[in-house]
N, C-alpha and C positions, 0 to 999 in steps of 0.2 A: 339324115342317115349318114352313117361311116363307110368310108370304101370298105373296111375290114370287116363290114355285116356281110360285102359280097365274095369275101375269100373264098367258104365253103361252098358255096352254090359254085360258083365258078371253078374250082378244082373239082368238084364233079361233075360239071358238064362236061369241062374236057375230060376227063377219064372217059364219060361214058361215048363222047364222039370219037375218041384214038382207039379204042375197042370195039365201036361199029368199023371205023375203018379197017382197021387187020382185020375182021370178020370173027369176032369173039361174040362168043354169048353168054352177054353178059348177064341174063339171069341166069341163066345154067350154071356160072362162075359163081355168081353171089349166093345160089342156094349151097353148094358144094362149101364154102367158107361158111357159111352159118353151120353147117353139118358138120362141118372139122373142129368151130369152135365150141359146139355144141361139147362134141365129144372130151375136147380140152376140160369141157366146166366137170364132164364127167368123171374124167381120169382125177384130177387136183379135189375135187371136192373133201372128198375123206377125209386127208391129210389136211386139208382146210379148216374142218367141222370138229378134226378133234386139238387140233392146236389153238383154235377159238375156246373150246371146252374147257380145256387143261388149263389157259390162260384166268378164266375168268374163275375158276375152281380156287387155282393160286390165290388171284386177289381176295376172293369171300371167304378164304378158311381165312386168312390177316397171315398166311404163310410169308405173305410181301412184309408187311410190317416185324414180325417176327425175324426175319432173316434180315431186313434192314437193323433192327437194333442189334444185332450180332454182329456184324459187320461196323457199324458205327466207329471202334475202336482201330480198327485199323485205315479205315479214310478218314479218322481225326489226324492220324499221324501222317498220311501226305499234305491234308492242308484240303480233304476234298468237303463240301458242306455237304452238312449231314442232313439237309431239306432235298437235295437230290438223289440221295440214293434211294429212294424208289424210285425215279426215274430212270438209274444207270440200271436195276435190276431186272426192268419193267420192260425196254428200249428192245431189247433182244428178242424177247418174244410177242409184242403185240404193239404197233403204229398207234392204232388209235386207244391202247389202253396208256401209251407212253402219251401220247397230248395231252386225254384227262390228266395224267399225273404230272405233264409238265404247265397246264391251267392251272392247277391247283396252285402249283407252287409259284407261280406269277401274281395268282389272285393272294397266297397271305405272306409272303416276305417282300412280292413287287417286282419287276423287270428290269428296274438298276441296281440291283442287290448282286452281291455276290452270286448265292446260289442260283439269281434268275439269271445272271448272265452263263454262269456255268450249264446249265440246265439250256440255255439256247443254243450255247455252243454244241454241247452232247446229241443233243436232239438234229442239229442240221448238220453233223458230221458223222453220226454212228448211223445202222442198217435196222431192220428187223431181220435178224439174222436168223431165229428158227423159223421164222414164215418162210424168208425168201430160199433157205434149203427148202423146207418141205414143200414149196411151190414149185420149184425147178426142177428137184430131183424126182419130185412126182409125174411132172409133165412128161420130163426125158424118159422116165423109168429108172435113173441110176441107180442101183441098188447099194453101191460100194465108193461110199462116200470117202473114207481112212482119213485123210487129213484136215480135211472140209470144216467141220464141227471147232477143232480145238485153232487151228488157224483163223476161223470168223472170231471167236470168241478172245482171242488173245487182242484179234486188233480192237473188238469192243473197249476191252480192259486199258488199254494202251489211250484209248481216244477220250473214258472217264478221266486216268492222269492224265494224260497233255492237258484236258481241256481245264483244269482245276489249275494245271501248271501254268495254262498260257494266260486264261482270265484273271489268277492273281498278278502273274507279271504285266502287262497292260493295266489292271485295273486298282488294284492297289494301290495303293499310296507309303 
């Protein structure tokens, strides 16, 4: 056995001994937190269930591929691979639709190629930026988002170039 198997057990003992001692109750405490997360899963869910929706609608009409070959023409002219832009298009709206698209692109060009290095770089430096608004903004309530949307989305854009920019300067020859 690893000391680190008893991390968990042990930061919960102690919680629950520092909280017998202040005289808290702690099940009364833990049902109240289940009941407040509960309600969290309630408020975000929607906005969850249709950005999932919308996301997978996108990829099965081929709108992804579609708007990727339209685009082609202009990330030929900064130098961006054109094996990642589904993944730059993809990244913004959906985590795990963006890893399918960036396996994919690992499993047929390979992970020292170009695009798979570009594609590594975009992926561990860009967000899911319409999840993480409609995640937050839902939780909170914000209703009035204004600058929110074209601010995420520029630095999206901004982190495609760099990353096509910094991968060929390092990696090129």
């Amino acid at each position: 056995m690893n000391i680190a198997d008893f991390a968990v057990p042990t930061i919960f003992t102690f919680v629950i001994i520092f909280a017998l001692c202040k005289k808290v109750d702690v099940f009364g405490e833990f049902t109240a937190g289940v009941k407040e997360g509960l309600q969290t899963v309630l408020d975000v869910f929607p906005a969850l269930f249709a950005l999932v929706l919308s996301v997978g609608m996108f990829r099965a009409s081929g709108g992804a591929a579609m708007l990727s070959g339209a685009i082609a023409p202009l990330t030929d002219l900064i130098g961006f691979p054109r094996e990642a832009i589904p993944l730059m298009l993809l990244r913004p709206l959906s985590g795990s639709g963006a890893t399918a698209v960036y396996e994919g692109i690992l499993s047929d060009v390979g992970p020292d190629s170009f695009a798979g290095r570009v594609s590594s770089v975009m992926l561990g430096s860009s967000e899911t930026t319409f999840y993480v608004i409609a995640m937050y903004f839902s939780a909170t309530k914000v209703k009035k988002t204004r600058h929110t949307l074209p601010s995420a989305l520029s630095g999206d854009v901004l982190i495609c170039v760099l990353s096509g920019f910094i991968v060929g300067l390092l990696f090129k020859a």
